[in-house]
C-alpha positions as CSV (number, residue, x, y, z in Angstrom):
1,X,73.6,-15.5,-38.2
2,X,74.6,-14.7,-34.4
3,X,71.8,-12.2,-34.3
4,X,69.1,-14.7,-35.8
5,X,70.6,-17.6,-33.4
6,X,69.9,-15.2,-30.5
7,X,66.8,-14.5,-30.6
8,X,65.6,-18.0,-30.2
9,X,64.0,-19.3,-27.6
10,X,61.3,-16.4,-27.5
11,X,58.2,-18.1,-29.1
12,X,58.1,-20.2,-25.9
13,X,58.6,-17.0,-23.6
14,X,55.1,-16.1,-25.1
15,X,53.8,-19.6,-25.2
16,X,54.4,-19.3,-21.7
17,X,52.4,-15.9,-21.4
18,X,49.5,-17.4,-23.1
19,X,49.1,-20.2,-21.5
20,X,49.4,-18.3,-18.6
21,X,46.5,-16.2,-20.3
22,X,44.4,-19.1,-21.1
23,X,44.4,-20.4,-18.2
24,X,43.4,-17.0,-16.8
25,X,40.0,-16.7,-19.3
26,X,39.6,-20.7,-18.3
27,X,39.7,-20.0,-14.8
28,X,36.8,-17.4,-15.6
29,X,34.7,-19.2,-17.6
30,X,34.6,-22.1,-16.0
31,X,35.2,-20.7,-12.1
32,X,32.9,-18.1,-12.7
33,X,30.3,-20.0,-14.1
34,X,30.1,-22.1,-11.3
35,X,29.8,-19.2,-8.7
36,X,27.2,-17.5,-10.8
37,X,24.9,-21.3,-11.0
38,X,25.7,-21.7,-7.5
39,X,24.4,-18.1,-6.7
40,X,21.4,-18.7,-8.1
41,X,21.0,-21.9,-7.0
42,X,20.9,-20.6,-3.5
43,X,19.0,-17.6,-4.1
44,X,16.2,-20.1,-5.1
45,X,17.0,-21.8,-2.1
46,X,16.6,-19.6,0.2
47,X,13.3,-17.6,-1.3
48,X,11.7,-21.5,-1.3
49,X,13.0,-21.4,2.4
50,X,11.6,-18.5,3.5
51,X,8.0,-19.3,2.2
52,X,7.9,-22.4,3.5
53,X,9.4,-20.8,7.1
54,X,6.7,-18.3,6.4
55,X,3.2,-20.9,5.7
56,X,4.7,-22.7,8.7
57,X,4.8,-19.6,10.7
58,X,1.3,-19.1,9.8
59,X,-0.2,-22.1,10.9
60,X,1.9,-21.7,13.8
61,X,4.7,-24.4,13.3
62,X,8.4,-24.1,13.5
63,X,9.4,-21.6,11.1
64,X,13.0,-22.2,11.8
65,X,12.8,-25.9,11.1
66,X,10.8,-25.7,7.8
67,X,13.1,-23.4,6.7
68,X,16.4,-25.4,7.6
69,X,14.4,-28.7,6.2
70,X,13.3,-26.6,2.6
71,X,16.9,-25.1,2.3
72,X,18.4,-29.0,3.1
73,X,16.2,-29.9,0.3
74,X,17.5,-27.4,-2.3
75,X,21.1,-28.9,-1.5
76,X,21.7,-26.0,1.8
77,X,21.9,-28.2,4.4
78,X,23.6,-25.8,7.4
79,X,26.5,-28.1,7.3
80,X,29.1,-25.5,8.8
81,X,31.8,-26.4,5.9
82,X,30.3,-26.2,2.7
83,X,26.8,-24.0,3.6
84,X,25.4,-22.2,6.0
85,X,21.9,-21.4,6.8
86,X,20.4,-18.9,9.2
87,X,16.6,-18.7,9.7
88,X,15.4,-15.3,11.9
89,X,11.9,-13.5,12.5
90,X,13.2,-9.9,11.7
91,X,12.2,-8.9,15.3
92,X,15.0,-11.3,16.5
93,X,18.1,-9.6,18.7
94,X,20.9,-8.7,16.8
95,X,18.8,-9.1,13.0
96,X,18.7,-6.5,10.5
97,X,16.2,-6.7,7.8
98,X,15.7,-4.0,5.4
99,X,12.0,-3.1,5.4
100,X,9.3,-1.0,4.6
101,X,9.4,2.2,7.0
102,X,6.5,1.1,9.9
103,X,6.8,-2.5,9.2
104,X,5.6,-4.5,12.1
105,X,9.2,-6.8,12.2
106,X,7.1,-9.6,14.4
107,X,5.4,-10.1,10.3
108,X,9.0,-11.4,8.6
109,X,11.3,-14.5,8.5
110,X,14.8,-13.8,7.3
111,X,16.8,-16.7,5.4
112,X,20.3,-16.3,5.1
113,X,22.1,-18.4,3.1
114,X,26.5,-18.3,2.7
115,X,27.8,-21.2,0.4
116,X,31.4,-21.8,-0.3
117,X,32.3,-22.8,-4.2
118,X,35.7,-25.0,-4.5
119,X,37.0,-23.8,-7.5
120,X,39.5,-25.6,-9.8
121,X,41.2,-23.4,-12.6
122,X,41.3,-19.9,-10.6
123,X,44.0,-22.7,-8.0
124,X,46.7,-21.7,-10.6
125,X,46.2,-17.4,-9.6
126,X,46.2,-18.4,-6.0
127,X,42.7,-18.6,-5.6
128,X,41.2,-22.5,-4.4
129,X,37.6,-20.7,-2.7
130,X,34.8,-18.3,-3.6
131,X,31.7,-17.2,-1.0
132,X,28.2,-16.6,-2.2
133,X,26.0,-14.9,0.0
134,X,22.1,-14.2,-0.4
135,X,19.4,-13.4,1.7
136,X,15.6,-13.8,1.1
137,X,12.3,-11.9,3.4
138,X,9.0,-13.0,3.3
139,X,6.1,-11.4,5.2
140,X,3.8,-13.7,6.9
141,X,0.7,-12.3,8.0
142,X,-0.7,-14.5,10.9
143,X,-4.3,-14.9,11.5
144,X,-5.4,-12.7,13.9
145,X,-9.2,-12.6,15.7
146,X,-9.8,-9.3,16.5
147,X,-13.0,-7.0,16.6
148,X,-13.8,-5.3,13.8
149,X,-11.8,-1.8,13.2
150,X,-10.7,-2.7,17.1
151,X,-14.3,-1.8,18.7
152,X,-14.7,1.7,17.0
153,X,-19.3,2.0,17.4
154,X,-19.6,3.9,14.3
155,X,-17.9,3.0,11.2
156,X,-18.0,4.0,7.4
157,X,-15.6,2.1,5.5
158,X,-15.8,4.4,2.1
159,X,-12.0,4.5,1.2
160,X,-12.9,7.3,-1.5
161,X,-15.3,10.9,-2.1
162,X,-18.4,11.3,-3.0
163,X,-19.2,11.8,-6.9
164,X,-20.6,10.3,-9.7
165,X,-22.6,7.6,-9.0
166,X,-22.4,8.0,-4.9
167,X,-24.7,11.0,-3.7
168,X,-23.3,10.5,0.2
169,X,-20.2,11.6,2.5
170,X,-18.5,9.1,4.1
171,X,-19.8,10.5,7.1
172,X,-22.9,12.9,7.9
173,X,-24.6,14.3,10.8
174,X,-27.5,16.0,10.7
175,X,-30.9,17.0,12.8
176,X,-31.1,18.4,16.0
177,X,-30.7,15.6,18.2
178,X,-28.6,13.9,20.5
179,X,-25.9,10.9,19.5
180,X,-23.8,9.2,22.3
181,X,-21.2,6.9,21.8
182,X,-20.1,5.6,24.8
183,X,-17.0,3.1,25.8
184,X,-15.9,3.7,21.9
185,X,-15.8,6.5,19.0
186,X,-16.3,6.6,15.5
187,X,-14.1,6.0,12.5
188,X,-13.9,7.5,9.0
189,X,-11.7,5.4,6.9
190,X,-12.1,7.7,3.7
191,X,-8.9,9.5,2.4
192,X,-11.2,12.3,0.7
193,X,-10.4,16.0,1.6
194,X,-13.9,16.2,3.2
195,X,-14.7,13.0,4.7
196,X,-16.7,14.0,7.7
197,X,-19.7,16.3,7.6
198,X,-21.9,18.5,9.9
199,X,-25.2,19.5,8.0
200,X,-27.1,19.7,11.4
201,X,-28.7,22.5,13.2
202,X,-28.5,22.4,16.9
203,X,-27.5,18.5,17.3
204,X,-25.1,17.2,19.2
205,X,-22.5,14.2,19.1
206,X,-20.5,13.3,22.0
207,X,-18.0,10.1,22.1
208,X,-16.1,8.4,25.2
209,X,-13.3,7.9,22.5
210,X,-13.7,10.9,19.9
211,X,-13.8,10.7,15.8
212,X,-11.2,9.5,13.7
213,X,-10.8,10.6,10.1
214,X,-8.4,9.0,8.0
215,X,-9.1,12.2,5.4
216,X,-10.2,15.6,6.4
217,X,-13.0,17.2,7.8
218,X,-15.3,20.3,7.2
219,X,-14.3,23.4,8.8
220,X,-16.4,25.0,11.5
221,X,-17.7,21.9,13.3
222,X,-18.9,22.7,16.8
223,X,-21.6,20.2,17.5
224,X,-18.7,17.2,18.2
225,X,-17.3,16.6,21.1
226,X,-14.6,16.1,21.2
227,X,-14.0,17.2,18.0
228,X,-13.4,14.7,15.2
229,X,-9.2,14.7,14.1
230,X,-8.5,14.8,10.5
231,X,-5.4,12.7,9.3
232,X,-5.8,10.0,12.0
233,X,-5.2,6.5,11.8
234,X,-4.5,4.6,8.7
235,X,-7.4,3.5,6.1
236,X,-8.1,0.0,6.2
237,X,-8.9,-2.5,3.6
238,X,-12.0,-4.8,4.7
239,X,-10.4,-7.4,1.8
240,X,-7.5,-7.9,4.6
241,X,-10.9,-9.3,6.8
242,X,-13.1,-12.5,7.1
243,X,-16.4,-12.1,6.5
244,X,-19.5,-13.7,8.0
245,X,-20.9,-16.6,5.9
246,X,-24.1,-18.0,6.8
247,X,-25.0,-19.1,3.6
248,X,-25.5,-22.9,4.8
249,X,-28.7,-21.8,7.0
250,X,-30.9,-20.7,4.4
251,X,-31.9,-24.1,3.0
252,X,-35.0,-24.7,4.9
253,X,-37.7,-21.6,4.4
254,X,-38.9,-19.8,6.9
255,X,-42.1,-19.2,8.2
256,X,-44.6,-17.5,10.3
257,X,-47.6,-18.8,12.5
258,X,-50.2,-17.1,14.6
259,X,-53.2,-14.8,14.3
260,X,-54.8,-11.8,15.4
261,X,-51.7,-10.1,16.0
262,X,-49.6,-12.5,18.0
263,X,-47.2,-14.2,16.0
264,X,-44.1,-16.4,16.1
265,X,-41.9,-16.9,13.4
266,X,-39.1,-19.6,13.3
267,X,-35.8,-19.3,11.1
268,X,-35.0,-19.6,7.8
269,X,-35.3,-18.4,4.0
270,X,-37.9,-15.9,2.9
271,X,-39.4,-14.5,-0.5
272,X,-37.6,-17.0,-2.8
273,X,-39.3,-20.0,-4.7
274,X,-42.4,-18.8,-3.4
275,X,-41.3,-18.9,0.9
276,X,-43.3,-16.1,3.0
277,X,-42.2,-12.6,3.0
278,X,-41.0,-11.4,6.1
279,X,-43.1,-10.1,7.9
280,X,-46.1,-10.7,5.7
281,X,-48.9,-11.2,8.1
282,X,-51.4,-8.9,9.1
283,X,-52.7,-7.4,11.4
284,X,-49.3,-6.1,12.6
285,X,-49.1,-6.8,16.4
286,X,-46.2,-8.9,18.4
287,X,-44.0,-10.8,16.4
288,X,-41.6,-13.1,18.8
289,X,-38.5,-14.5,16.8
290,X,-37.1,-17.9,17.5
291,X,-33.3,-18.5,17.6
292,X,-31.8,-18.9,14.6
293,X,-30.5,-17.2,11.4
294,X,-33.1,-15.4,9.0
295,X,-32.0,-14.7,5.8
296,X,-34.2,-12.2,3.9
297,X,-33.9,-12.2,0.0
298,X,-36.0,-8.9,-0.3
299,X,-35.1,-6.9,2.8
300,X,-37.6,-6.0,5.2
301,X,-39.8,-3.5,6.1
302,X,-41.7,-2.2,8.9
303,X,-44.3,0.2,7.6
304,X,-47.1,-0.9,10.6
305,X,-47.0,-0.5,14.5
306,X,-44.6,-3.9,15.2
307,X,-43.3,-5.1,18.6
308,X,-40.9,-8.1,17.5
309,X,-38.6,-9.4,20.4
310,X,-36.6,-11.9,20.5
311,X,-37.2,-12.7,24.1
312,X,-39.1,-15.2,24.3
313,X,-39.8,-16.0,27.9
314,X,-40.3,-12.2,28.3
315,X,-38.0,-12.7,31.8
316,X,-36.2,-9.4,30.1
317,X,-33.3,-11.1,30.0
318,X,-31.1,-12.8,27.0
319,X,-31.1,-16.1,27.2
320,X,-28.2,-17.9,25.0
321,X,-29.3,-21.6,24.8
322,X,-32.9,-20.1,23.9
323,X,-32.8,-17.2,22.0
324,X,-31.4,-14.4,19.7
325,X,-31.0,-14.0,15.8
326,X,-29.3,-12.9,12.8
327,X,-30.9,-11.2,10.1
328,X,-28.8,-11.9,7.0
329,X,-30.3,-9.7,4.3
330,X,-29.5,-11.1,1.0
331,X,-31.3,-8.8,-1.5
332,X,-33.0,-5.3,-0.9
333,X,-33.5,-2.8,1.5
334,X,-34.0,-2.7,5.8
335,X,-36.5,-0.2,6.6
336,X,-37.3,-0.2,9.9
337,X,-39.3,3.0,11.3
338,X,-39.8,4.8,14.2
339,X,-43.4,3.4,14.6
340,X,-42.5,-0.3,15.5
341,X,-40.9,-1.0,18.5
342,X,-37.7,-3.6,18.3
343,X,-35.9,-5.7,21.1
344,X,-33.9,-7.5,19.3
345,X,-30.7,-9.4,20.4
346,X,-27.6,-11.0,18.2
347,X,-27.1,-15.0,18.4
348,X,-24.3,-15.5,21.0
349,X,-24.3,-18.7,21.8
350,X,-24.5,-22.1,19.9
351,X,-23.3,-21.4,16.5
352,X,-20.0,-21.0,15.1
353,X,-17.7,-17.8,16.2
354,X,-18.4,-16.8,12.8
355,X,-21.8,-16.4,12.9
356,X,-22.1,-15.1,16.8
357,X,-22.9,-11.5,17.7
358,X,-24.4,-10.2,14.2
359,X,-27.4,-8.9,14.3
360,X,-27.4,-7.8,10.7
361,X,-25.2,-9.0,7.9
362,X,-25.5,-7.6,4.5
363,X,-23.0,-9.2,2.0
364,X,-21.4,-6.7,-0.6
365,X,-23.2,-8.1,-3.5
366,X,-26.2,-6.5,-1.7
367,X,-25.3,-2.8,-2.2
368,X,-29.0,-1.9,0.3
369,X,-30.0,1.2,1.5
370,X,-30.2,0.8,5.5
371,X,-32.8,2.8,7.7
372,X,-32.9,2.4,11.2
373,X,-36.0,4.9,13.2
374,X,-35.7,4.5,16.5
375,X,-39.0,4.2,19.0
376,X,-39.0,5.1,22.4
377,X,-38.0,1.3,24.5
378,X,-36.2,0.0,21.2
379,X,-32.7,-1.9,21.7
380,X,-30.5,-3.6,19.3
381,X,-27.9,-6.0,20.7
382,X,-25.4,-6.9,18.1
383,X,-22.7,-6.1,15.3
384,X,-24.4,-4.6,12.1
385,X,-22.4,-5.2,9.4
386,X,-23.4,-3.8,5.7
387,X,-19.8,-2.9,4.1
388,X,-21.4,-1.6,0.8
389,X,-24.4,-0.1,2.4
390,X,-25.8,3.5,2.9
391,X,-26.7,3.3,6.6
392,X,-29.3,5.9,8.4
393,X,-29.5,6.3,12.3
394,X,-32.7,8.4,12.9
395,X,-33.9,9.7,16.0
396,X,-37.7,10.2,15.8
397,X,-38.0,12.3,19.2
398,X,-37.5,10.1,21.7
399,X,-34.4,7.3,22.7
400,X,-33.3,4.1,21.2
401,X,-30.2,2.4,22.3
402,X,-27.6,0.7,20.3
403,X,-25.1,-2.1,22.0
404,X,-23.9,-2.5,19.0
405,X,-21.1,-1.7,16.5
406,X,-22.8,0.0,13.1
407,X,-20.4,-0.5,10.0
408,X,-21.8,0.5,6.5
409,X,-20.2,2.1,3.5
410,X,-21.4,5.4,4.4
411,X,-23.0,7.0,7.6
412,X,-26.1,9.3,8.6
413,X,-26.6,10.0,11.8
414,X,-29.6,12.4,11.6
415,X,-33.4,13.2,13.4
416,X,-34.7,15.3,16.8
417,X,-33.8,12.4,18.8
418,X,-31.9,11.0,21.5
419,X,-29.6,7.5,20.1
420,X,-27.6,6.2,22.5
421,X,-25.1,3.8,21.4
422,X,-22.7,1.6,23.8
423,X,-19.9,-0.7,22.5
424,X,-18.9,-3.9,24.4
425,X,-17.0,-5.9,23.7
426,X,-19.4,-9.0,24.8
427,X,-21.9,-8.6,22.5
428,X,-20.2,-7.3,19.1
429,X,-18.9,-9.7,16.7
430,X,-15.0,-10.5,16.2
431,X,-13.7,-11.5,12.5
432,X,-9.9,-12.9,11.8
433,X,-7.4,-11.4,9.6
434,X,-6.6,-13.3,6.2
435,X,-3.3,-15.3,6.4
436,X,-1.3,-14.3,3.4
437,X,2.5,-14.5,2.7
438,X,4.3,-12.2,0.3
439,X,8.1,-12.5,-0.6
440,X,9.7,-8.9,-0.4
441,X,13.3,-9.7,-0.8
């Protein structure tokens, strides 16, 4: 009996434990589970804040306050007791943001967000506060006009090798004649083991600001100077680009006047629903061009001895109010040969930036074949732009200047004659950057 009566008493000693216990797994469940919703609560928070600090970035508002006012709105409203919330462009003093290696920091906004959780159970083990911290990145890439592939003359925009279906390097020369590229260089943004290649005989290249290969190039090149650099630069994705869209001027058609070889043609659509071809007259003689855009839905061709000018007043000069054009080749090829003489200058005045300083724009759903003969007094004035294109620069024996930038899918300079192409800046076209914002944390 005296041992029985002593041992009571211990069911509660182990009450007491379990409760103790219970308490414990309550404390967890119910502690824990509130730190967990609330750290995904403010995870949400602060991605939703950092893409709203990014779009406001973009279109050049303040980043800081949309992200404060978005984070507010998810319940994170930076009060200093129960939240806080830090807004910062990676690039800021004293930020650290865990990026790509090269990342240009200017590009990201940083949202920090520490919340303190009151708990209730876990008060029993001591414990009355937990701290959530989360961060969220996002990469907003602000528009930015620029010239295209920053004022490089020569450009072939082939990302890949030749094969299959594509007969071409990226990047040829050929013939015995004479290229200068002065004020810029040339660029070769293919990756390909062989992206530049030298099939000439006794011709020569020469550039203020040399060739630039993103891939290699063939061995044993003497004709370049100074000679092109494999593994330079970084390719470069024209999707990342705006393109030129002069869609809206083809609506009226086109059309050319005259006789006897002296013609004038004013601007517009040709060869569809039964417009003109361009330049269907004959004889072939002088063919002046009135300012505008000229959008040609079956290419064009000069087979015949042509002079076509866009100056009009024939003062020798450009004239911006009055005169200059874009040829916006819709469908087929531009054949122009050495037997026509061409002084042809790019719209630079009185039309959208969009639309100024082409000369020639063919979209990539035109995938044309591009030959440009030169003739002794020729000039082109003006950005040619045909990203899908296979583009030909042909001396014929004597000298025709570019001031132009010539980008194209893939390059050939070849012939036995003297081109001389100059880049300024004046008289090329710029594009913009696409806007885009990307969460990376």
């Amino acid at each position: 009996m005296n041992r029985i009566a002593s041992e009571r008493g211990q069911a509660l000693i182990l009450i007491a434990l379990g409760i103790v216990a219970l308490v414990g797994f309550t404390a967890l469940a119910v502690d824990g589970s509130m730190i967990l919703s609330d750290r995904r609560h403010a995870q949400n928070a602060a991605d939703t804040a950092a893409f709203a600090a990014a779009l406001a970035r973009i279109n050049g508002e303040d980043y800081s306050a949309a992200g404060l006012a978005r984070a507010a709105s998810n319940g994170y409203d930076n009060n200093g007791t129960t939240n806080i919330v830090e807004v910062h462009l990676c690039s800021e003093a004293g930020v650290t943001c865990q990026l790509p290696l090269g990342a240009q920091l200017s590009q990201y906004v940083q949202v920090k967000i520490t919340s303190y959780v009151n708990l209730y159970f876990a008060r029993v083990l001591g414990r009355a506060q937990a701290t959530n911290h989360v961060e969220a990145i996002a990469k907003a890439v602000v528009p930015e006009t620029k010239h295209w592939f920053d004022g490089k003359a020569l450009v072939s925009v082939m990302e890949g090798c030749r094969g299959g279906s594509n007969p071409n390097h990226p990047f040829t020369v050929g013939g015995n004649g004479t290229t200068i590229v002065n004020n810029s260089g040339i660029f070769v943004n293919s990756s390909c083991s062989i992206a530049f290649v030298d099939n000439g005989n006794s011709n020569i290249v020469l550039t203020d600001d040399g060739v630039c290969v993103v891939g290699g190039i063939q061995a044993g090149i003497t004709g370049v100077t100074p000679p092109p650099q494999g593994g330079c630069g970084s390719q470069i994705d024209l999707d990342d680009f705006e393109l030129p869209d002069p869609e809206a001027y083809c609506a009226q058609a086109g059309n050319i006047t005259g006789s006897g070889g002296n013609y004038t043609a004013t601007p517009g659509s040709f060869n569809t629903s039964g417009n003109q071809t361009f330049p269907d007259v004959s004889p072939s003689g002088t063919l002046k061009l009135q300012k505008g855009i000229y959008c040609l839905y079956n290419g064009i061709s000069l087979n015949g001895n042509w002079t076509i000018t866009t100056d009009l007043n024939g003062n020798g000069a450009h004239d911006p109010d009055t005169e200059g054009v874009l040829f916006y080749i819709l469908d087929g090829d531009v054949t122009l040969n050495g037997g026509s003489t061409l002084n042809i200058h790019a719209i630079s005045a009185g039309y959208p930036t969009t639309i100024l300083n082409y000369l020639f724009y063919v979209p990539p759903s035109n995938d044309a074949n591009v030959t440009i003969t030169g003739n002794n007094g020729s000039s082109f004035v003006g950005t040619i732009l045909a990203p899908t294109s296979h583009c030909i620069l042909n001396g014929s024996g004597n000298t025709f200047s570019l001031d132009a930038q010539v980008i194209c899918y893939d390059n050939t300079v070849t012939g036995s004659g003297h081109i001389d192409i100059t880049f300024n800046d004046a008289n090329n076209a710029v594009t913009s950057t696409k806007p885009s914002i990307e969460l990376t944390k």
